[in-house]
TORRO-813853 format. One record per atom (N, C-alpha, C, O, CB): residue in three letters; atom name; x, y, z. Coordinates in Angstrom, 2 decimals. Glycine has a CB too. Example, Ala and Ser with C-alpha at 12.3 -4.5 7.8 and 13.67 -1.06 7.14 Angstrom:
BEGIN
- Ala,N,13.19,-5.69,7.80 $
- Ala,CA,12.30,-4.50,7.80 $
- Ala,C,13.20,-3.30,7.80 $
- Ala,O,14.24,-3.32,8.46 $
- Ala,CB,11.31,-4.47,9.05 $
- Ser,N,12.85,-2.25,7.08 $
- Ser,CA,13.67,-1.06,7.14 $
- Ser,C,12.90,0.03,7.87 $
- Ser,O,13.41,1.14,8.04 $
- Ser,CB,14.08,-0.60,5.72 $
//
This chain:
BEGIN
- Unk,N,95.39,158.14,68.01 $
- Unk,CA,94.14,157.93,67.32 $
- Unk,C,93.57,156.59,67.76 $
- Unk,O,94.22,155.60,68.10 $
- Unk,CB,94.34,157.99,65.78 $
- Unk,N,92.23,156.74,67.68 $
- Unk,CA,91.67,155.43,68.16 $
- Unk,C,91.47,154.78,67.29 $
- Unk,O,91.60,155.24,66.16 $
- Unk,CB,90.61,155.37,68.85 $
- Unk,N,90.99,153.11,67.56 $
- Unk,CA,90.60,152.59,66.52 $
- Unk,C,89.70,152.73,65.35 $
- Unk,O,88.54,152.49,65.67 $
- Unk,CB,90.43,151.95,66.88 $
- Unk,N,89.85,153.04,64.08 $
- Unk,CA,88.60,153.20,63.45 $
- Unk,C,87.88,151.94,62.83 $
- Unk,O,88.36,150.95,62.29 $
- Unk,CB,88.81,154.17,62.45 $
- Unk,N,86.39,152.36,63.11 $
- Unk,CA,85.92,151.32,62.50 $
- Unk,C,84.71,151.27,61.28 $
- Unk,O,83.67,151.86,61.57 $
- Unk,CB,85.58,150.65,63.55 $
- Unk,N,84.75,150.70,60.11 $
- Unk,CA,84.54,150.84,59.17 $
- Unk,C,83.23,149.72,58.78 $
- Unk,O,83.72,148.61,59.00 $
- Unk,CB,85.78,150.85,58.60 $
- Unk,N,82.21,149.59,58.43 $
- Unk,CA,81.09,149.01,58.01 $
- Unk,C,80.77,148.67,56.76 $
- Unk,O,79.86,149.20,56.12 $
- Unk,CB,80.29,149.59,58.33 $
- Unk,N,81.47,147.80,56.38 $
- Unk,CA,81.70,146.83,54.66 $
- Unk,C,80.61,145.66,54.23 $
- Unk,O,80.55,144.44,54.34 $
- Unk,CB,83.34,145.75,54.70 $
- Unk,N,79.54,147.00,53.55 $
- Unk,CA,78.73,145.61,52.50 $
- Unk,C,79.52,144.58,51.81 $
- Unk,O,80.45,144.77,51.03 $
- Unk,CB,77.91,146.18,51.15 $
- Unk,N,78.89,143.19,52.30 $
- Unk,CA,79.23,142.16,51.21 $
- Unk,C,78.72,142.06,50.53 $
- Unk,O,77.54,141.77,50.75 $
- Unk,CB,79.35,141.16,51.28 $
- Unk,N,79.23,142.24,48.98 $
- Unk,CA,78.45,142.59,47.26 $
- Unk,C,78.32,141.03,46.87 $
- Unk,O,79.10,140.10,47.03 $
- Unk,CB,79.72,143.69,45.74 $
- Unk,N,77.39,141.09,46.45 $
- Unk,CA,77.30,139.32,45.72 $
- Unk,C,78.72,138.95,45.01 $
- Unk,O,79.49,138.11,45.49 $
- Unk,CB,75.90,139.16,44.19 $
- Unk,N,78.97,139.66,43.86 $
- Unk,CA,80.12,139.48,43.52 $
- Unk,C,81.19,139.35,43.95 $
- Unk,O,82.11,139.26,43.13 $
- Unk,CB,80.26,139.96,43.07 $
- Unk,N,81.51,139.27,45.41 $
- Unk,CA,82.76,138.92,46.22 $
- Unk,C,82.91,137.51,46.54 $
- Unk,O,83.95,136.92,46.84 $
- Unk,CB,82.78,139.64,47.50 $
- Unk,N,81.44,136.96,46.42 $
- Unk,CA,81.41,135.82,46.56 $
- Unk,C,81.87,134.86,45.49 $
- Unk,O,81.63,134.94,44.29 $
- Unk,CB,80.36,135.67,46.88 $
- Unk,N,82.67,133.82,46.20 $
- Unk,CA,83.58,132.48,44.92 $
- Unk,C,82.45,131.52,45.08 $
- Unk,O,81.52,131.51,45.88 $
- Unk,CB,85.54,131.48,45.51 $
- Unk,N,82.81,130.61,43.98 $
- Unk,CA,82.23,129.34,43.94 $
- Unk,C,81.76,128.43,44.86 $
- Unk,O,80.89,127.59,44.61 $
- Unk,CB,82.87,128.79,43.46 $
- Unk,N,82.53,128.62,46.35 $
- Unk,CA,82.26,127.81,47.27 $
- Unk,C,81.34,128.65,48.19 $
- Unk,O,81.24,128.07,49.27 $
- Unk,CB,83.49,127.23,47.86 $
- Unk,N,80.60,129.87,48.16 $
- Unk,CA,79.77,130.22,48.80 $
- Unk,C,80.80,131.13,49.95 $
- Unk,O,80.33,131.86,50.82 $
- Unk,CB,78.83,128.99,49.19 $
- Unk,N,81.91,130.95,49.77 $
- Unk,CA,82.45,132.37,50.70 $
- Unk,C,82.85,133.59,50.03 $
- Unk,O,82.50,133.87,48.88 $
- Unk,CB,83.77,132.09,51.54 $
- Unk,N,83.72,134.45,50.90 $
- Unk,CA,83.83,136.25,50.44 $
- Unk,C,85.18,135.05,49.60 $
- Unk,O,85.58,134.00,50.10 $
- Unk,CB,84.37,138.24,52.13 $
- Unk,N,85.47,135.44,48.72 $
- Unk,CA,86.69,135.26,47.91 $
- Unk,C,88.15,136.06,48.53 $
- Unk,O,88.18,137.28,48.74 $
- Unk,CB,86.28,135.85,46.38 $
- Unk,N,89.07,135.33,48.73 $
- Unk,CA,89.81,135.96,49.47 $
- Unk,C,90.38,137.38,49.31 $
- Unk,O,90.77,138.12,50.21 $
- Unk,CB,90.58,135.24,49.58 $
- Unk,N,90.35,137.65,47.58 $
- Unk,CA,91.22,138.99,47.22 $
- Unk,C,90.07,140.23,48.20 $
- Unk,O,90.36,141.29,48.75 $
- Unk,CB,91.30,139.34,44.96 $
- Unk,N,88.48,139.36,48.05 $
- Unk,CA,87.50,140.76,48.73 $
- Unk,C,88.22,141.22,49.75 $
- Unk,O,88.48,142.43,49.77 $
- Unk,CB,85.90,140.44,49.41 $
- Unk,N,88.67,140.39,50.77 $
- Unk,CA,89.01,140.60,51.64 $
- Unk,C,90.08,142.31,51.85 $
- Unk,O,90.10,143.24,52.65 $
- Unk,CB,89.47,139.30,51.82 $
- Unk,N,90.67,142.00,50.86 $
- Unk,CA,91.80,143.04,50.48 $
- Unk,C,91.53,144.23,50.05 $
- Unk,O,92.27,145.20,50.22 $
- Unk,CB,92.59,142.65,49.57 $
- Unk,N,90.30,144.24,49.37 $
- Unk,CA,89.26,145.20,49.55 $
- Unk,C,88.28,145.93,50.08 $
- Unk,O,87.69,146.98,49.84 $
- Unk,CB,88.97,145.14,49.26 $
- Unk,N,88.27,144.89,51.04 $
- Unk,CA,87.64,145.59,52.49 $
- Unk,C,88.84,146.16,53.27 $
- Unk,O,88.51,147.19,53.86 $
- Unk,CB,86.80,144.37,53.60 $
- Unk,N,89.80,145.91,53.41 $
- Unk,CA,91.14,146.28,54.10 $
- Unk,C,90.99,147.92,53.38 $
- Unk,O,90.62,148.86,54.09 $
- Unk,CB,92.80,145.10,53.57 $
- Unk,N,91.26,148.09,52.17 $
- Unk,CA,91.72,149.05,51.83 $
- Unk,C,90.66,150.01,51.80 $
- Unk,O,91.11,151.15,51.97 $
- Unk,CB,92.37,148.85,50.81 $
- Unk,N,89.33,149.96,51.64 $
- Unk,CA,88.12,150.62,51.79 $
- Unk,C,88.03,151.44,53.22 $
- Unk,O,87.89,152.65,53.43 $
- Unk,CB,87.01,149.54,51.66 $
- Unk,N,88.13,150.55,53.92 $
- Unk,CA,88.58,150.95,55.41 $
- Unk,C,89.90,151.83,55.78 $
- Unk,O,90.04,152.40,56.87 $
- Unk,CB,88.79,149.63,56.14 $
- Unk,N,90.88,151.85,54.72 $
- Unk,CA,91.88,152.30,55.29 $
- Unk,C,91.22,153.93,54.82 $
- Unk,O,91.13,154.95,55.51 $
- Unk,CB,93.48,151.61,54.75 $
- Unk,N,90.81,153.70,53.31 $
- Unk,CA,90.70,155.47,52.96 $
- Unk,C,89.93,155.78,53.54 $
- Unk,O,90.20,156.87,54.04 $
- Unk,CB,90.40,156.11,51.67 $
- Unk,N,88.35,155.17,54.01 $
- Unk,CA,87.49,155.57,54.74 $
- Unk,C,88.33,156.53,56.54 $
- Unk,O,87.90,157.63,56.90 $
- Unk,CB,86.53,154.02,54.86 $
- Unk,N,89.16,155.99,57.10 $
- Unk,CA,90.23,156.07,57.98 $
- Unk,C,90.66,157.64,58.04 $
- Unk,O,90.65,158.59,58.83 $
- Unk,CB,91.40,155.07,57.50 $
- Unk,N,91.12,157.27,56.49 $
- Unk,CA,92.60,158.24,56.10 $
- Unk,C,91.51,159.76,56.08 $
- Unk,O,91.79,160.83,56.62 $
- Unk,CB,93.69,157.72,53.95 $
- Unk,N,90.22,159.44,55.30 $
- Unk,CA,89.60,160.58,54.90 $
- Unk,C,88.97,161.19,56.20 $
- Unk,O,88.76,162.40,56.27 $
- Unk,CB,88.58,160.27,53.76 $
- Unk,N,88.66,160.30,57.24 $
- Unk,CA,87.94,161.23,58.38 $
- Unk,C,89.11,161.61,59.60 $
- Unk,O,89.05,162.59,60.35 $
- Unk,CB,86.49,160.26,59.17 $
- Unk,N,90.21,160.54,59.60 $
- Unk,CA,91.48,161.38,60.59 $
- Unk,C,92.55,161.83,59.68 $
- Unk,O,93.66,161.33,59.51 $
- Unk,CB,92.34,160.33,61.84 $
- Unk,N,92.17,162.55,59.28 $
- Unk,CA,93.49,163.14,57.84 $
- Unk,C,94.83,163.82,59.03 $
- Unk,O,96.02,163.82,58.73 $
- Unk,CB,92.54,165.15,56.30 $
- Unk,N,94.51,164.13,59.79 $
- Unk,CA,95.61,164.37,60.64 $
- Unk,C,96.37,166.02,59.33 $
- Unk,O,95.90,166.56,58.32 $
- Unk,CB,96.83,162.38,60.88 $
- Unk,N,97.38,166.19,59.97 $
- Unk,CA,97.64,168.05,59.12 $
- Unk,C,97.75,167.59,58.31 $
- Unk,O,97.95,168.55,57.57 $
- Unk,CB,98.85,169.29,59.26 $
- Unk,N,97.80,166.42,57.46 $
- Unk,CA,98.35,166.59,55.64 $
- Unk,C,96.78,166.89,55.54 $
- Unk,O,96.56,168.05,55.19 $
- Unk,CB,99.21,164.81,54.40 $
- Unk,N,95.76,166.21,55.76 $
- Unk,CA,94.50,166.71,55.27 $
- Unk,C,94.02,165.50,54.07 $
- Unk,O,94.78,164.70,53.53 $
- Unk,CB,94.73,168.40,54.61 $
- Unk,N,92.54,165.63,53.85 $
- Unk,CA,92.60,164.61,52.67 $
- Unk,C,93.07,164.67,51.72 $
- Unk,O,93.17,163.52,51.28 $
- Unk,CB,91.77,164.29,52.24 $
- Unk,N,93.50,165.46,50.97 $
- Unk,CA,94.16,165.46,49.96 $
- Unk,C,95.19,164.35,49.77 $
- Unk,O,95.30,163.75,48.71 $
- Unk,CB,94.63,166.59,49.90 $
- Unk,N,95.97,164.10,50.91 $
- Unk,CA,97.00,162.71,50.60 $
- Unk,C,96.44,161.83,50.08 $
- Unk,O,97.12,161.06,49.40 $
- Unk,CB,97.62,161.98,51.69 $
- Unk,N,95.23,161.63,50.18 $
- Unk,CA,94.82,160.72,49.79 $
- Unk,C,95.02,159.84,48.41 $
- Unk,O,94.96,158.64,48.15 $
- Unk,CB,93.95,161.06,50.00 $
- Unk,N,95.26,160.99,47.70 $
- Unk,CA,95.42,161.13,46.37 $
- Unk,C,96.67,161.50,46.10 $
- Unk,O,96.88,161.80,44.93 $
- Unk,CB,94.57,161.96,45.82 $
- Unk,N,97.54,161.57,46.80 $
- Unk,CA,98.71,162.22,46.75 $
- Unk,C,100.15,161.63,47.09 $
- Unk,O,100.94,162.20,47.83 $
- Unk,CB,98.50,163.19,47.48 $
- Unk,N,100.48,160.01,46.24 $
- Unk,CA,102.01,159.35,46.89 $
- Unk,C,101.67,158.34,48.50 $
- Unk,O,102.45,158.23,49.44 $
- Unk,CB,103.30,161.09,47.42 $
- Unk,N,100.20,157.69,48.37 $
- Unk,CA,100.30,156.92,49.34 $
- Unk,C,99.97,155.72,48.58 $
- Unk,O,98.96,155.41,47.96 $
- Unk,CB,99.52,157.26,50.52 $
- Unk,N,101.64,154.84,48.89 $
- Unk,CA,101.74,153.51,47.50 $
- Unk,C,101.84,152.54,49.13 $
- Unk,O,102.59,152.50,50.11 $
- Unk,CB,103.79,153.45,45.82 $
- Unk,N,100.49,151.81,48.60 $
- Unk,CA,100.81,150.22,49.82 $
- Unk,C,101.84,149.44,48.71 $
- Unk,O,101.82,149.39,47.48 $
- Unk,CB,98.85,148.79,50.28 $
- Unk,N,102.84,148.80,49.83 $
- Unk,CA,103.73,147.63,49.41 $
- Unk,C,103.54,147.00,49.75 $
- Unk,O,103.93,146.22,48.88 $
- Unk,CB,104.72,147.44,49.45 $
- Unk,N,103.04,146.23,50.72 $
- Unk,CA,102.78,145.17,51.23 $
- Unk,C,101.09,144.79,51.66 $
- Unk,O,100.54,145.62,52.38 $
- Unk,CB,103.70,145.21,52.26 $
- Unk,N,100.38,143.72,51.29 $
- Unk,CA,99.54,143.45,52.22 $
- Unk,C,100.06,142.03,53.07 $
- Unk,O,101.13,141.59,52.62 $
- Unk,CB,98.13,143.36,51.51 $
- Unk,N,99.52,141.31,54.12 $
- Unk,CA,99.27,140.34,54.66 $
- Unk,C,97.98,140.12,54.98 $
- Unk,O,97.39,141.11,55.42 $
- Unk,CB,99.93,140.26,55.49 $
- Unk,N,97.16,138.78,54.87 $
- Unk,CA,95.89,137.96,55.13 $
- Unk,C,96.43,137.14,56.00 $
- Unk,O,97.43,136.49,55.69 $
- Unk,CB,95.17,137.20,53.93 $
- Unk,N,95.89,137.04,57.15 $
- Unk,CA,95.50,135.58,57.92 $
- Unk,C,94.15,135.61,58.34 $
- Unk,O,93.42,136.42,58.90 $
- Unk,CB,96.37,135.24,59.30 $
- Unk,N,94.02,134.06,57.72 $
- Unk,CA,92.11,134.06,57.49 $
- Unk,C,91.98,132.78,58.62 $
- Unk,O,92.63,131.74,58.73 $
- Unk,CB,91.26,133.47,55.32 $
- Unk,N,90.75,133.39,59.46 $
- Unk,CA,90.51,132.63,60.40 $
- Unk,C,89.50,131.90,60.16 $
- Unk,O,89.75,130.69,60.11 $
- Unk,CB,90.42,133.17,61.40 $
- Unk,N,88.41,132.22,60.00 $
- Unk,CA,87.02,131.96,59.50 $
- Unk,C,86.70,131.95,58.30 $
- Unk,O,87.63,132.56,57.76 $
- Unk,CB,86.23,132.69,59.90 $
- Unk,N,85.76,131.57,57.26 $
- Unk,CA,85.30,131.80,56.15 $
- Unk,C,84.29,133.11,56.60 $
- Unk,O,83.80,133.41,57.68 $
- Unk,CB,84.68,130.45,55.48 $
- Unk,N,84.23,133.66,55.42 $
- Unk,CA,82.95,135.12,55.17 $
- Unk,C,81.83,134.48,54.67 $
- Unk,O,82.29,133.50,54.09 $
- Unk,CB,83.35,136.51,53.86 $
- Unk,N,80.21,134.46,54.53 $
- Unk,CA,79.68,133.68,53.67 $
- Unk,C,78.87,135.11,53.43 $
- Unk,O,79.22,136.04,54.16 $
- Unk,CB,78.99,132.14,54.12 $
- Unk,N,77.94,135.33,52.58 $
- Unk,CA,77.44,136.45,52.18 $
- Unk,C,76.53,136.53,52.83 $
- Unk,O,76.07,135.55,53.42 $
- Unk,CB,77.21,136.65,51.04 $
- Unk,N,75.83,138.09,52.89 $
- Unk,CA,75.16,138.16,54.27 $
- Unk,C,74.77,139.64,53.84 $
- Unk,O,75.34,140.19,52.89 $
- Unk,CB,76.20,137.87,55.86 $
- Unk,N,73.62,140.37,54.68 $
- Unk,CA,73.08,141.68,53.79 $
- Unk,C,73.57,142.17,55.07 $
- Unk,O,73.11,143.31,55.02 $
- Unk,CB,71.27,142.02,53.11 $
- Unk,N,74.27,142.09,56.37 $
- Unk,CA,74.73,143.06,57.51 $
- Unk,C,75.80,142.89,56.91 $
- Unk,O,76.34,141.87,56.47 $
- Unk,CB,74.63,142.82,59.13 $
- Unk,N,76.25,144.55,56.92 $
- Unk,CA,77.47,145.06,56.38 $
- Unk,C,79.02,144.23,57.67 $
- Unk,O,78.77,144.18,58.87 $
- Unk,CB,77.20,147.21,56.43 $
- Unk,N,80.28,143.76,57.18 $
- Unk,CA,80.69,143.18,58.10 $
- Unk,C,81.70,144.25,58.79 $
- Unk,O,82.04,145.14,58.02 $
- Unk,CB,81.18,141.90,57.66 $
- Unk,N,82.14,144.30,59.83 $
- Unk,CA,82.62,145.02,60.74 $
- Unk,C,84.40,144.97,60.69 $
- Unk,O,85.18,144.09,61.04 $
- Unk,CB,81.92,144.49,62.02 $
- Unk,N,84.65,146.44,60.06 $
- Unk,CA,86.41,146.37,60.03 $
- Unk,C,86.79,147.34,61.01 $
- Unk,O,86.56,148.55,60.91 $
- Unk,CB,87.23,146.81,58.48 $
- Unk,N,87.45,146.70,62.06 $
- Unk,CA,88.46,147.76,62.59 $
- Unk,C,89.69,147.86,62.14 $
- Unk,O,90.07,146.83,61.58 $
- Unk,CB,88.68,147.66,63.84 $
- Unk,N,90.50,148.77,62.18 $
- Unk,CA,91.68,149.44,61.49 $
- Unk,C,92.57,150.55,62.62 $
- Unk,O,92.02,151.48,63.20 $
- Unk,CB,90.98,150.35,60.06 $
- Unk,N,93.65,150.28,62.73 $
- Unk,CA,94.22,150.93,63.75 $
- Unk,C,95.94,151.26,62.79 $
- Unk,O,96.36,150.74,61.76 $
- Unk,CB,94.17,149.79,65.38 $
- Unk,N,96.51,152.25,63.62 $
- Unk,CA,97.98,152.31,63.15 $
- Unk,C,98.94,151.75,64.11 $
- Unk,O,99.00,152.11,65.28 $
- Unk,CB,98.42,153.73,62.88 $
- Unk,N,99.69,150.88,63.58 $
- Unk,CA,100.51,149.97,64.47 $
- Unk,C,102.03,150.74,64.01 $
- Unk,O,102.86,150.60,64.91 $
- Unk,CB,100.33,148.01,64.05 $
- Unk,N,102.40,151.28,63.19 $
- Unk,CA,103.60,151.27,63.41 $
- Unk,C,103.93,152.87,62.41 $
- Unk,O,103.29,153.16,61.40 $
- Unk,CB,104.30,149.67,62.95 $
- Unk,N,104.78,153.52,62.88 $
- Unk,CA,105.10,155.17,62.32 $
- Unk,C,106.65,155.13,62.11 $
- Unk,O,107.57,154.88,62.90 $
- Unk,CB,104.65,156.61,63.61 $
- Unk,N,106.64,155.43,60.80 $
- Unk,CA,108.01,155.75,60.23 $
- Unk,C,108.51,157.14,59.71 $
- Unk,O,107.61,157.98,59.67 $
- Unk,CB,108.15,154.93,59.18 $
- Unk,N,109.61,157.50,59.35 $
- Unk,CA,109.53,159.17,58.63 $
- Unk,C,108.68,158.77,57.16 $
- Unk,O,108.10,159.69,56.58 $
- Unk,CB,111.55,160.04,58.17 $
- Unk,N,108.65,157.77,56.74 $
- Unk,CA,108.10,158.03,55.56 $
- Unk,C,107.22,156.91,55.39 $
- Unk,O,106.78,156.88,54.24 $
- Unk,CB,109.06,158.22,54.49 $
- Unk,N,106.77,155.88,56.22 $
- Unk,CA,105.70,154.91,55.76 $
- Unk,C,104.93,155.02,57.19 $
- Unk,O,105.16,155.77,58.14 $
- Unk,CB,106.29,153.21,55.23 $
- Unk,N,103.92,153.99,57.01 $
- Unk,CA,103.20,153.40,58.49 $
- Unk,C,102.82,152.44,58.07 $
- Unk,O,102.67,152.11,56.90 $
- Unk,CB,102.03,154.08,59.29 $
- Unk,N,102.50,151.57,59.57 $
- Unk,CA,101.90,149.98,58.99 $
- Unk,C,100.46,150.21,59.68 $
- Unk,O,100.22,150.74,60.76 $
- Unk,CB,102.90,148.22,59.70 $
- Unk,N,99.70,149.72,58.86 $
- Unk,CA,97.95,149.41,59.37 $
- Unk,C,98.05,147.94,60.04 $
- Unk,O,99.09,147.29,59.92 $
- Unk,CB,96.59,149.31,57.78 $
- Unk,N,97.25,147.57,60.56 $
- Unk,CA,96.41,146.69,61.46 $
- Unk,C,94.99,146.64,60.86 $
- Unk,O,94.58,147.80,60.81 $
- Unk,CB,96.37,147.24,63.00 $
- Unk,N,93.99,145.70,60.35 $
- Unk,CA,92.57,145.61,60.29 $
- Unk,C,92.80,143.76,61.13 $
- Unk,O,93.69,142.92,61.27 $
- Unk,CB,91.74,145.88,58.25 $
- Unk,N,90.88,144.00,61.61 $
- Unk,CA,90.58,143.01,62.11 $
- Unk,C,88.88,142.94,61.77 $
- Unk,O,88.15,143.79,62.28 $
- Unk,CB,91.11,143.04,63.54 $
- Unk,N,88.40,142.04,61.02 $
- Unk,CA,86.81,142.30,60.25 $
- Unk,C,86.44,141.38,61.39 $
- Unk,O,87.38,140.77,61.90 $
- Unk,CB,86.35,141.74,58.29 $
- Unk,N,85.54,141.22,61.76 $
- Unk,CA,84.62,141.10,62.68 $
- Unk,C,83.14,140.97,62.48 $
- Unk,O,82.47,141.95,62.15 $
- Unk,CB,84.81,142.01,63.35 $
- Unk,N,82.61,139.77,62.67 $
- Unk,CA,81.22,139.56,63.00 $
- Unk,C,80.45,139.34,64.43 $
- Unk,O,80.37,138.19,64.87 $
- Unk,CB,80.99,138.56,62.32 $
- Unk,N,79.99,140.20,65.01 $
- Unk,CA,79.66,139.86,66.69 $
- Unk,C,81.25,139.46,67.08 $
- Unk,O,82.16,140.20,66.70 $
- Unk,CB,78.30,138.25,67.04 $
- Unk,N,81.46,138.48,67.71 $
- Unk,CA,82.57,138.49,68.76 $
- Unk,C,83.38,137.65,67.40 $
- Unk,O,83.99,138.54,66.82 $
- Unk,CB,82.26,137.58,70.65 $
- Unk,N,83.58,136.57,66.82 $
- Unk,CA,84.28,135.81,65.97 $
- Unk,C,84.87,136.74,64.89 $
- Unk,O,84.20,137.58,64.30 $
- Unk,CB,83.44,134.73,65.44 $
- Unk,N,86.14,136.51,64.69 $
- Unk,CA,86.99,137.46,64.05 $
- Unk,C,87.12,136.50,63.03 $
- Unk,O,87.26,135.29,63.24 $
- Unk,CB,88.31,138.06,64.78 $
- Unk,N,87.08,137.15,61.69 $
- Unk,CA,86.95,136.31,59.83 $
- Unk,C,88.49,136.43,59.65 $
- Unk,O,89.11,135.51,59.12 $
- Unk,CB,85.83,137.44,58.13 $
- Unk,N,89.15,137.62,60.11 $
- Unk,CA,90.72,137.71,59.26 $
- Unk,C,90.97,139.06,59.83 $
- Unk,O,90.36,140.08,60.14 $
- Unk,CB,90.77,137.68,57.25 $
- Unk,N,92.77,138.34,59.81 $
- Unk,CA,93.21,139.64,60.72 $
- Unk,C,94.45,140.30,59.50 $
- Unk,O,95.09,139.49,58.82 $
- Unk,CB,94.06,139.06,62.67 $
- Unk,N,94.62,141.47,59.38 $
- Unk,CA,95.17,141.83,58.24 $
- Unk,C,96.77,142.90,59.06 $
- Unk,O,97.09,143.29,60.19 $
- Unk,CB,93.72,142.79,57.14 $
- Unk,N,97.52,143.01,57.22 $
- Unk,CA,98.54,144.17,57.39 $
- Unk,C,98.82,144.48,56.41 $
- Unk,O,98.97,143.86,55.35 $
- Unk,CB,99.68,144.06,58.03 $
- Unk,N,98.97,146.26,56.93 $
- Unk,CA,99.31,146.84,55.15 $
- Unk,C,100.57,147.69,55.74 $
- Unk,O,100.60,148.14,56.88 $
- Unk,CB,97.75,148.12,54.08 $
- Unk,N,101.53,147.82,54.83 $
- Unk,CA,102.89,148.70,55.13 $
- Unk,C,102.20,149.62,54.04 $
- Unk,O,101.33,149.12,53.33 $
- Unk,CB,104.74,147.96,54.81 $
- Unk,N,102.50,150.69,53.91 $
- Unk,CA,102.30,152.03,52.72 $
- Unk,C,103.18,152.64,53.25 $
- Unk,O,103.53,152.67,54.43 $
- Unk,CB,100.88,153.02,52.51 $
- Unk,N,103.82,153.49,51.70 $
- Unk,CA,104.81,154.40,51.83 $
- Unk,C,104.22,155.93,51.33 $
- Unk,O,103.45,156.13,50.39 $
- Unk,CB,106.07,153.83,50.97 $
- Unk,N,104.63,156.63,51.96 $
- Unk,CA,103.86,157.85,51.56 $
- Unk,C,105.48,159.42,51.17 $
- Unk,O,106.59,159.66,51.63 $
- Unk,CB,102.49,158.24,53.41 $
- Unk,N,104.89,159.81,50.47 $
- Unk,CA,106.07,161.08,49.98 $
- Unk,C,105.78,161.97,50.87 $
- Unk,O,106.77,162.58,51.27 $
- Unk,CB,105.98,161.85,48.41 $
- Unk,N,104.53,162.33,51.43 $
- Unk,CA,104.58,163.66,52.66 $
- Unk,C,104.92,162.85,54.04 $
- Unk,O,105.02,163.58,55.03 $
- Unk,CB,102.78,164.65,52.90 $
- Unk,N,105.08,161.74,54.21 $
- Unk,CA,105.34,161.03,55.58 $
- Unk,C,104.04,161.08,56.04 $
- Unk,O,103.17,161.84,55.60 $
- Unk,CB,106.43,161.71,56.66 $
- Unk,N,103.90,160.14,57.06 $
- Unk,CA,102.57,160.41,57.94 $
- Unk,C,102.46,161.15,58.41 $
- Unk,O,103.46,161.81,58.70 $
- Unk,CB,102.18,159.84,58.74 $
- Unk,N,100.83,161.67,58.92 $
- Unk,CA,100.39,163.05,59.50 $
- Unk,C,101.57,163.25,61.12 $
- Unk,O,101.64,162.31,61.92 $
- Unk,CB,98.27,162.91,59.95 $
- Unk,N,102.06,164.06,61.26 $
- Unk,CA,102.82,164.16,62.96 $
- Unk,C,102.07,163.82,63.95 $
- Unk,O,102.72,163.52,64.95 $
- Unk,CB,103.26,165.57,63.50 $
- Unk,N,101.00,163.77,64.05 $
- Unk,CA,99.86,163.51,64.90 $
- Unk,C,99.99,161.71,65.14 $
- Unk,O,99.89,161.01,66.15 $
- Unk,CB,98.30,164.11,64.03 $
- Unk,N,100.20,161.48,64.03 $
- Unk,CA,100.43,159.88,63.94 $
- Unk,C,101.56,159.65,64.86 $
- Unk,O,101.17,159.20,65.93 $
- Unk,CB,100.82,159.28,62.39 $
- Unk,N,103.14,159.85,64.76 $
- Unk,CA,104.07,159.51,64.92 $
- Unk,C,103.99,159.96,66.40 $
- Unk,O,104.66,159.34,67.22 $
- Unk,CB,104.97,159.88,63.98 $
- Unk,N,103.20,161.02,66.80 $
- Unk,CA,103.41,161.46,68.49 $
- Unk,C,102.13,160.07,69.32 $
- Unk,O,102.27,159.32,70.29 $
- Unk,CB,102.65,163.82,68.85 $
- Unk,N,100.99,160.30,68.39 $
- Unk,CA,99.99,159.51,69.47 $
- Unk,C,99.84,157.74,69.29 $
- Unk,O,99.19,157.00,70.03 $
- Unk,CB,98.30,160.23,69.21 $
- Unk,N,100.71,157.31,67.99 $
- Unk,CA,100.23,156.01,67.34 $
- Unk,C,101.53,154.74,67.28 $
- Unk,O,101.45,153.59,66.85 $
- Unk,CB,99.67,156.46,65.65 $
- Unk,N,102.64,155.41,67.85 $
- Unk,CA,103.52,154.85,67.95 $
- Unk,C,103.83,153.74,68.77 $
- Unk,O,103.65,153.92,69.97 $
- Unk,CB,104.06,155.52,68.03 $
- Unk,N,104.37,152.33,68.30 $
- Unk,CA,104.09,151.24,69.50 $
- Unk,C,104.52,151.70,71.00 $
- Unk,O,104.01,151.52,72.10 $
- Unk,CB,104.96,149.82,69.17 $
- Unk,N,105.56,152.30,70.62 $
- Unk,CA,105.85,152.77,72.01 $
- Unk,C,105.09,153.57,73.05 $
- Unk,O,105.34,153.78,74.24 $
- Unk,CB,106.79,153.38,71.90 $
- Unk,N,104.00,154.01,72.19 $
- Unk,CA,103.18,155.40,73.11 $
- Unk,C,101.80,154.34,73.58 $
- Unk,O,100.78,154.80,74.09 $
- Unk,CB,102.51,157.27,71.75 $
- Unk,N,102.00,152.85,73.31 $
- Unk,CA,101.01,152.06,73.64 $
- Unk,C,99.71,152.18,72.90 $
- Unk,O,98.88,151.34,73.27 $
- Unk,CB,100.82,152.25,74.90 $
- Unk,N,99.31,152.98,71.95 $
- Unk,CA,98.56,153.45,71.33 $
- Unk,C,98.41,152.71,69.94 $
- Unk,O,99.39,152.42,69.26 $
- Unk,CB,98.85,154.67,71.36 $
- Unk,N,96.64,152.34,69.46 $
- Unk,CA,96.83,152.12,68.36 $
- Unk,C,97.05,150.37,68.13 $
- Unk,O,97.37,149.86,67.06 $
- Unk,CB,97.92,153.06,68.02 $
- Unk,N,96.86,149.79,69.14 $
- Unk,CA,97.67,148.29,68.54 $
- Unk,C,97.19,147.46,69.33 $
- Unk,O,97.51,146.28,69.26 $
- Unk,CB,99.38,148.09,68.59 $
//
C-alpha cells in the first residue's frame, strides 16, 4: 500500500495559549488520518474493523516545528511501517509545503490481525510502506 495522505483542518480550538496547534491536536490529526486510511484501504477485513478491536497502545510525537493556525487544511501522510499476526505500527508525517511540523507513531493491536494484504505488501522487509 502506498502512502496515504490525509488533509486536516486546523479548528480554532486546537489552538493553546501561545498561538500554536496544542500538542495533544496533534494526536488527533494522527488518528483522523489513520481511520480516514483504514476506511478507504480496508484491505479483506473491510471497514467494519474499524469498529471492531482496533485498540492503539502506543502513540509517539516528535515535534519539529510549531503548527500556528491557518485556514489550509495541513497535510498528513500515513504509511504502515511494521506487520505483526496481531498488531501493526503506523508512521504519520504532517507536512506544510516541504517543512515537516511532526513526525509520529502509533502501535495498535487488533483481534482480526491486520488485513493479509498488509503483511504481504507493507512489511519492512518488502521495502514497502516506510
Amino acid at each position: 500500500m502506498p502512502r496515504h495522505v490525509y488533509e486536516c483542518p486546523v479548528r480554532w480550538a486546537d489552538i493553546d495559549s501561545l498561538g500554536h496547534v496544542n500538542n495533544v491536536a496533534y494526536v488527533d490529526y494522527m488518528q483522523e488520518a489513520r481511520v480516514d486510511m483504514l476506511a478507504i484501504h480496508p484491505g479483506e477485513t473491510g471497514r467494519h474493523a474499524l469498529g471492531e478491536g482496533v485498540v492503539v497502545v502506543r502513540h509517539e510525537v516528535e515535534f519539529v516545528r510549531p503548527l500556528v493556525f491557518r485556514f489550509a487544511p495541513v497535510r498528513v501522510e500515513i504509511w504502515v511501517e511494521d506487520v505483526r499476526a496481531g498488531s501493526f505500527t503506523l508512521r504519520t508525517g504532517s507536512a506544510t509545503g516541504i517543512k515537516t511540523r511532526a513526525r509520529t507513531g502509533t502501535r495498535a493491536l487488533s483481534t482480526a490481525g491486520p488485513p493479509p494484504s498488509w503483511r504481504r505488501t507493507c512489511s519492512p522487509r518488502s521495502g514497502h510502506g516506510g
